[in-house]
C-alpha positions in Angstrom: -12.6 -23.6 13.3 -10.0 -24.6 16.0 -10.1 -26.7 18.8 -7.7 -26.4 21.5 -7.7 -28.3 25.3 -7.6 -27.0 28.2 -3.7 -27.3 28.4 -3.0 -25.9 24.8 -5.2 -22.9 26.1 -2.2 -22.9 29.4 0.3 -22.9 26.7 -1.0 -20.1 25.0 -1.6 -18.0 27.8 0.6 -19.1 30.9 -2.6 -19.2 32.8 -2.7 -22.7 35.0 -5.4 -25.2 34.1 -6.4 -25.2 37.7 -6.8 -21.5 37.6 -8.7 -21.6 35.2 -11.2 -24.4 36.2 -11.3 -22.0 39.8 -12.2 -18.9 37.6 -15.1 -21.0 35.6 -16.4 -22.4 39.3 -16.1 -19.0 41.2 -17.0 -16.1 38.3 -18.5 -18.4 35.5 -15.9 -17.0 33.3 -14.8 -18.5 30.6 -17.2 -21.7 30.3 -15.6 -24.7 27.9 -17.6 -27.1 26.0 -17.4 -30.7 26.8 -16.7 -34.0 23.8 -19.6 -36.8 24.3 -16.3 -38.0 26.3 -16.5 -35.4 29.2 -13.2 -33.6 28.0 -13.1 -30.0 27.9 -12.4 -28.6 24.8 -12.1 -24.7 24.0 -12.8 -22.7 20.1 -11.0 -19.8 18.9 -14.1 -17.7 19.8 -13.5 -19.1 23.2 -9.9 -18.7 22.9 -9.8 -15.0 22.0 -12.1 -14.6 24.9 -9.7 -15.6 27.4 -6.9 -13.8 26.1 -8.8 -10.7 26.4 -9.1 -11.8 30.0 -5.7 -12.8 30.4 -4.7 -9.4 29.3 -6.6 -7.4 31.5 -5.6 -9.6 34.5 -1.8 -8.9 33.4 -2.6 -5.3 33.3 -5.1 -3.7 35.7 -7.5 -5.8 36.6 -8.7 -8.1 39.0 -10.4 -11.1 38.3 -13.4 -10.1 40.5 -13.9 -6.9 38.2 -12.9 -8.4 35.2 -16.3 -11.4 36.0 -18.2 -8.1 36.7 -17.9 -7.0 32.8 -20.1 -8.0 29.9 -18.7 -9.3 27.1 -18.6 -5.8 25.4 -16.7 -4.4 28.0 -13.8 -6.4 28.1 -13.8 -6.3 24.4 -13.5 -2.6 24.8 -11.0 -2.6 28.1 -8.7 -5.0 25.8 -8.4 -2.4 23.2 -7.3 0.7 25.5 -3.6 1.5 25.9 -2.6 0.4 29.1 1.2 0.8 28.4 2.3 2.2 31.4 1.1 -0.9 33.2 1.6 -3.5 30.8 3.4 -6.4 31.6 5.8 -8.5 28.3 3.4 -11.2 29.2 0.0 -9.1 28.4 1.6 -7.5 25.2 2.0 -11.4 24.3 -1.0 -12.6 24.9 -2.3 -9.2 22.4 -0.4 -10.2 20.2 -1.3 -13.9 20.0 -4.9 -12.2 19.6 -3.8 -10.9 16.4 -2.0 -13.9 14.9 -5.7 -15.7 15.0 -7.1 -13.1 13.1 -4.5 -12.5 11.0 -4.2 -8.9 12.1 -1.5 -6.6 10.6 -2.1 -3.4 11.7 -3.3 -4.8 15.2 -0.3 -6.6 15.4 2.3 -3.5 14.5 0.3 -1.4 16.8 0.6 -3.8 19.9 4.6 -4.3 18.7 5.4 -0.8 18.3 3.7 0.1 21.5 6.1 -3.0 23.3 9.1 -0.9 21.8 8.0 2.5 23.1 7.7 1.0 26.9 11.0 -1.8 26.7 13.2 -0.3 23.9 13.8 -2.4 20.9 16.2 -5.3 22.7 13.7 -6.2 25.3 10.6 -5.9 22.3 12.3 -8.7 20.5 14.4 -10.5 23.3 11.2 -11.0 25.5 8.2 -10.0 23.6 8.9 -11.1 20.2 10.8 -14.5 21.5 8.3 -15.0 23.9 5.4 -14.9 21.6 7.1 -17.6 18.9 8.2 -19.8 21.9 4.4 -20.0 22.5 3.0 -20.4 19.4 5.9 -22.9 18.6 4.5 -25.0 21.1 0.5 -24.9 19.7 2.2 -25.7 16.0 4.2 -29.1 17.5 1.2 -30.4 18.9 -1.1 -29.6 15.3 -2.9 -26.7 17.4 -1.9 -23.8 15.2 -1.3 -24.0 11.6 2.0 -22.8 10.0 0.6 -20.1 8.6 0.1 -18.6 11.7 3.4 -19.3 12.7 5.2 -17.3 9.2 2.5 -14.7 9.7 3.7 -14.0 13.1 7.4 -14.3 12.1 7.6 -12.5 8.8 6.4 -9.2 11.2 9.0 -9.9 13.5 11.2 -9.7 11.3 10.0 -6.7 9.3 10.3 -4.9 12.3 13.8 -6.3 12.6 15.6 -5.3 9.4 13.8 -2.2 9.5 16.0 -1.2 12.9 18.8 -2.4 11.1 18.2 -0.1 8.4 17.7 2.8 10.4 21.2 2.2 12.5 24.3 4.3 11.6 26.5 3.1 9.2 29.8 1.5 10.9 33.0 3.6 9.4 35.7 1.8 11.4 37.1 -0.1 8.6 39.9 -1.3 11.2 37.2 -3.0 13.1 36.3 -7.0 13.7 34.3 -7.8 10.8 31.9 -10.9 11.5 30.1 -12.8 8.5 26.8 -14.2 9.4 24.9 -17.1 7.9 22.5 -20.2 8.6 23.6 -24.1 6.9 22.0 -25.3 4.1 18.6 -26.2 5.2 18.1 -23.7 7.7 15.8 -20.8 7.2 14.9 -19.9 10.7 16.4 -16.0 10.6 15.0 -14.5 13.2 17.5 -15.2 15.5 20.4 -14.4 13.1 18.6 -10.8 12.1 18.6 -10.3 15.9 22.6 -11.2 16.1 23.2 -8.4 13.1 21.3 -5.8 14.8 23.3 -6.2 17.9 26.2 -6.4 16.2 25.8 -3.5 14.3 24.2 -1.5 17.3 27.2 -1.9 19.2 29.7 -0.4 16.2 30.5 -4.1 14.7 30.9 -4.1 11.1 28.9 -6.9 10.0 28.7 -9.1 6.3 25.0 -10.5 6.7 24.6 -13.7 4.1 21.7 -14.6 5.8 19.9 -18.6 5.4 20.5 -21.4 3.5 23.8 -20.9 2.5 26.5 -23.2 1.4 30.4 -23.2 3.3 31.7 -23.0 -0.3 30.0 -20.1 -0.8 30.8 -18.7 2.4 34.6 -19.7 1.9 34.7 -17.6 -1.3 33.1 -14.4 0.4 35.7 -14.6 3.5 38.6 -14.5 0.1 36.9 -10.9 -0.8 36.5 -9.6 2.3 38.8 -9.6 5.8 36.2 -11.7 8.1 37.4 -12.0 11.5 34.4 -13.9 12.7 31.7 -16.2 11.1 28.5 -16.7 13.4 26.5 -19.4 12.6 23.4 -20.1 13.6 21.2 -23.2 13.4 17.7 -24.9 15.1 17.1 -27.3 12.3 20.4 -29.9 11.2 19.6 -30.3 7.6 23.2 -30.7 6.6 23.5 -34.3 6.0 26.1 -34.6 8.6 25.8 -34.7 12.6 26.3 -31.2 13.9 29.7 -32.0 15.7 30.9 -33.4 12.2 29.8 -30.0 11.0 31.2 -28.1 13.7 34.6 -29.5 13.0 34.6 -28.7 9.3 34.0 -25.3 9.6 36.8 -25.1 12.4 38.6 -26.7 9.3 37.6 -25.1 6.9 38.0 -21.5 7.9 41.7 -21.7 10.4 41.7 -17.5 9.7 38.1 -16.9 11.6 37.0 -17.1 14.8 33.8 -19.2 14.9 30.4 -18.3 17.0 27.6 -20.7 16.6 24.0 -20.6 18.4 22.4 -23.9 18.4 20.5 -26.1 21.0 22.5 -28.8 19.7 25.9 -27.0 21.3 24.3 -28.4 24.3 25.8 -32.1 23.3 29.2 -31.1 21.9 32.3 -31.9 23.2 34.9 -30.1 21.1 37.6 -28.0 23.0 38.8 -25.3 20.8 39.9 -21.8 21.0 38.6 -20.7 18.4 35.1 -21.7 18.7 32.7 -19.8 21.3 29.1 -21.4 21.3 26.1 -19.8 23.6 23.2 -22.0 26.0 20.8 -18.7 26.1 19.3 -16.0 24.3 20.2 -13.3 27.4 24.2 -15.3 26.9 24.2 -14.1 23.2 23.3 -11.1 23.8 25.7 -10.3 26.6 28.3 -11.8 24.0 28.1 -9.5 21.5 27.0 -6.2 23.6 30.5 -6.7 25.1 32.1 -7.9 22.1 33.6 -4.8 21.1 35.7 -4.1 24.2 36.7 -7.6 24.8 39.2 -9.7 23.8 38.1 -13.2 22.5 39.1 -16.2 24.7 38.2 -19.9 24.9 34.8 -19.6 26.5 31.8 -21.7 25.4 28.7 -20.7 25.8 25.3 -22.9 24.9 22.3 -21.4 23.4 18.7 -23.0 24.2 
């Protein structure tokens, strides 16, 4: 069993801690438990409770009906489609349901159905994202164990590579090609999976390497093949080296390519070059690379968050 406080259970479902205290002293909804301290604490019973009720309040609802309906009943409202009214934030807090139960099918369902009403970009640019930024923040502070986490993740990113799959093969052999890779040490691949599928949407012929891999071995694939571009992505510097001092060897290392790199860390660098673009959002990168086919490269820097 899990314990969570009262601003762990804000976290999870955006819902104000004073809110909440005003919908336990108005409705008696959602009643915590109290520590011999006085300190409220909540359990995933509890937990899975209030996202059912956060859900309906991002849907339909108000909270005057929703304190109106047993138990059962908002069980049983939680499960209907209400697609046409959803909002990203109620298919998050669904899906967040089904990472604590470790729900498959639940969890494709509520996904799938986030695709049919935002189209794919939006799915994983504000749903998917938005559920790992939120989870992310129950795992730092020993509130959600990584298992959740990879469960979550590894379905992300099944749905992922099976849109790549399905896209149209790129016959423009003239084309940009851009090779696409994470640093030794970093196996966070959503975001890279996220990069090829945009690249590849938007007619970009792509050479996916994917995590963990070594420059030398990246230096060796760009003497097969006519790379144009390397992206790089990175969250966690494992390199052994500070990420400017890595940011400068690649420049080095590969004078031929242009280089792209999405880090939080781009935040801090302070290298002017004109053949390095960097990004400081997720929406950046993706306006990046939906317009990367028409434009011509130029000596912009962008930060990614």
């Amino acid at each position: 069993m899990q314990y969570f406080s009262i601003k762990d259970i804000e976290n999870l479902t955006g819902i104000k801690a004073h809110t909440l205290r005003i919908w336990e002293k108005r409705y008696n909804l959602i009643i915590s438990k109290r520590k011999e301290s006085n300190h409220r604490f909540f359990d995933n019973e509890d937990l899975k409770t209030i996202l059912r009720i956060s859900y309906l309040y991002e849907t339909e609802f108000k909270i005057s009906q929703i304190a109106k309906l047993s138990p059962e009943a908002i069980l049983t409202y939680a499960h209907i489609d209400h697609s046409n009214s959803k909002s990203t934030e109620a298919f998050i807090l669904q899906l967040i349901n089904t990472i604590i139960e470790y729900d498959t099918i639940e969890f494709e369902r509520v996904f799938k159905s986030g695709i049919k009403q935002y189209g794919f970009e939006r799915a994983i640019s504000e749903i998917g994202y938005g559920l790992l930024r939120r989870i992310g923040l129950l795992w730092l502070t020993d509130h959600l164990i990584p298992a959740q986490e990879h469960f979550a993740s590894n379905l992300i990113k099944k749905f992922l590579i099976n849109a790549i799959e399905h896209l149209p093969e790129v016959k423009d052999k003239s084309s940009k090609e851009i090779l696409l890779f994470t640093p030794i040490g970093e196996f966070h691949e959503i975001p890279l999976l996220f990069a090829r599928w945009l690249f590849k949407k938007n007619n970009n012929r792509v050479c996916y390497l994917g995590a963990n891999m070594d420059l030398e071995d990246i230096a060796y694939c760009t003497r097969k093949r006519k790379i144009t571009h390397l992206f790089c992505h990175l969250i966690t510097n494992l390199t052994g080296k500070s990420f400017e001092a890595y940011t400068l060897e690649i420049l080095k290392r590969f004078p031929d390519q242009k280089i792209i790199i999405s880090s939080s860390q781009t935040k801090n660098l302070k290298i002017d070059s004109p053949d390095l673009t960097t990004f400081k959002s997720l929406e950046e990168m993706i306006e990046y690379i939906n317009n990367f086919k028409s434009q011509e490269l130029h000596n912009s820097q962008y930060l990614l968050q």
